[in-house]
N, C-alpha and C positions, 0 to 999 in steps of 0.2 A: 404414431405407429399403430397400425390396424393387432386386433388382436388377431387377424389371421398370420401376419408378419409375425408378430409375436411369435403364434404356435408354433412356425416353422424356424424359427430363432432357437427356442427351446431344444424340440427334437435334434437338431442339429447339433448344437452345444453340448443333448447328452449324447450325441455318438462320439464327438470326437473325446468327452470323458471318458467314453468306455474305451475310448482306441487306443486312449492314454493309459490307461488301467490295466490292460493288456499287453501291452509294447514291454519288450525284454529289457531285465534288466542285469546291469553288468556286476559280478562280485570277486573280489580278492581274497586269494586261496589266505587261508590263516595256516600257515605250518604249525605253529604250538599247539592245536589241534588236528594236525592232518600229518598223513604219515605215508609212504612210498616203501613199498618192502618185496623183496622179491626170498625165491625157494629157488635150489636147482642140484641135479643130485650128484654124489661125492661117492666116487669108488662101487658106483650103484647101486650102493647098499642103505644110503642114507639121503637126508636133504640137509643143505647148508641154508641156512637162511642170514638175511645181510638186507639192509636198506637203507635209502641215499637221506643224508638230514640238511641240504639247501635245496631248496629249489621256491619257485615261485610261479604264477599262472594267473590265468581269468578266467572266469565262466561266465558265460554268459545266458540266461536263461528264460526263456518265453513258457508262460506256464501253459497257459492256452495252446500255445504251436509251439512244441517240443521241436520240430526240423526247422525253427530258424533260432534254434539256440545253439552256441560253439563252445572249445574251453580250448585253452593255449597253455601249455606246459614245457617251462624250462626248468633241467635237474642239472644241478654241478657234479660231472661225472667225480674230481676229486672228492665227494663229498660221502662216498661209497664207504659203511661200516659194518664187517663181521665181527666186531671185539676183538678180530686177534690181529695185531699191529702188522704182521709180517705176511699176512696173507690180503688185509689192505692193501699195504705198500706193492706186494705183485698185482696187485687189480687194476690199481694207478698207471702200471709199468707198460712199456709198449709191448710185451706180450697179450695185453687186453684192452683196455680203455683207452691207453695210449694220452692220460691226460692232460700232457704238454702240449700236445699237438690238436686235441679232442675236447678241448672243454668242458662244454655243453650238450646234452643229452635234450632232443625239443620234440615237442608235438605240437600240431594245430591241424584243427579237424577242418575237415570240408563240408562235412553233411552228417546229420544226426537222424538213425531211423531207428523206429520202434522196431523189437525183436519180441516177439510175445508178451509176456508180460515186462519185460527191460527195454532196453535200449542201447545201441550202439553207435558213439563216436565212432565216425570212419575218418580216417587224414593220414600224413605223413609221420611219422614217427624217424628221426632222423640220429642215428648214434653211430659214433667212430667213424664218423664222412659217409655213412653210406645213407640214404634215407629211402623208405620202404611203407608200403602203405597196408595200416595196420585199421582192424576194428577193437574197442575196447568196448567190451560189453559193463554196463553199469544200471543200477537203478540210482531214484530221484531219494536221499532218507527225509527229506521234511524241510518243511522254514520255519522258521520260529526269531520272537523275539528274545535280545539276549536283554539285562536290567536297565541299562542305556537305553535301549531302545533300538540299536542296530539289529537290521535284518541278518540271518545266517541263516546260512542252505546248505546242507549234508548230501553227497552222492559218494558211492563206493564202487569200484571199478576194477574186472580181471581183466588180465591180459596175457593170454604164455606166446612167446616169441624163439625163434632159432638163433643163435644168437651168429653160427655159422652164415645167416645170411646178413650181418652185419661183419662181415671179416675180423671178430673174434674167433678166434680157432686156436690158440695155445689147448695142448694137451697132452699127454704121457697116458701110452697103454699099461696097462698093468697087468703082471703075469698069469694071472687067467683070460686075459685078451681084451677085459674090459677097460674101459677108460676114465682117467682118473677124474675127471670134470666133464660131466652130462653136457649135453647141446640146448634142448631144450630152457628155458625161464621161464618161473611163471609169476607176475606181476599183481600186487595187489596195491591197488590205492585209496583209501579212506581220508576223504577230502571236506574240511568245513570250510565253508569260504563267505566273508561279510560282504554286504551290499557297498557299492561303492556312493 
């Protein structure tokens, strides 16, 4: 072998390292770490906060090219907690989530664009049979190793949604004409998730 061959061996070898080095990699959402919580407001005078505790997802992440990175989220709509047993149990109820018939709560993005200094998941966002195409703004929080030695990667993400255009619409006016459960959601997701 010429060491012209050679040189050209070399070069080569290190691009496809760097290509490899570069190339996305895929991680699973850790929920004992990660959490899904939403705000939405009560009698308009206040906010009720409540958040879903199953769900699971991937991420997948090119640090170099941020738009050929995705995430996939599945939430167990029964999984919905405000602390108070009977305001659950109506959430569950087919005046809302309808979770016998409604399961699961999913997202899978299509395209990932920088938005000034963040970024936003655009995809489908699919609850109560209806699915509707949602952006979720997030930033990146960090990778880091955990004592084992497992990769973990933090992002954190809003999202306020109509919940009207998922055919939630259970409501009661209330004698000053307002309404007893706001339209609006606003979504927060705080996500650690390990390398797979």
């Amino acid at each position: 072998m010429t060491k012209h061959i050679r040189s050209i061996l070399a070069v080569v070898f290190s691009l496809f390292s760097a290509t490899a080095a570069f190339s996305s990699d895929s991680y699973s959402i850790d929920t004992a770490h990660s959490s899904i919580v939403f705000s939405i407001r009560h009698m308009a005078i206040s906010n009720v906060k409540g958040r879903f505790t199953d769900f699971s997802g991937t991420l997948v992440y090119d640090e170099q090219d941020i738009s050929k990175s995705s995430v996939e989220l599945t939430i167990k709509a029964a999984s919905i907690n405000t602390d108070v047993k009977q305001r659950d149990d109506h959430l569950r109820s087919a005046d809302f989530f309808d979770v016998a018939k409604y399961a699961d709560i999913t997202f899978k993005s299509t395209r990932i664009e920088k938005k000034g200094e963040a970024y936003a998941a655009i995809g489908m966002l699919t609850m109560h049979g209806v699915s509707k195409e949602v952006a979720i703004a997030f930033k990146i929080g960090g990778k880091t190793k955990d004592m084992a030695g497992a990769i973990h990667l933090g992002a954190q993400g809003t999202l306020t949604i109509n919940r009207q255009d998922y055919d939630i619409s259970w409501n009661k006016t209330l004698d000053n004409g307002e309404l007893l459960v706001g339209n609006d959601v606003q979504i927060e997701l705080n996500i650690e998730a390990v390398k797979k």
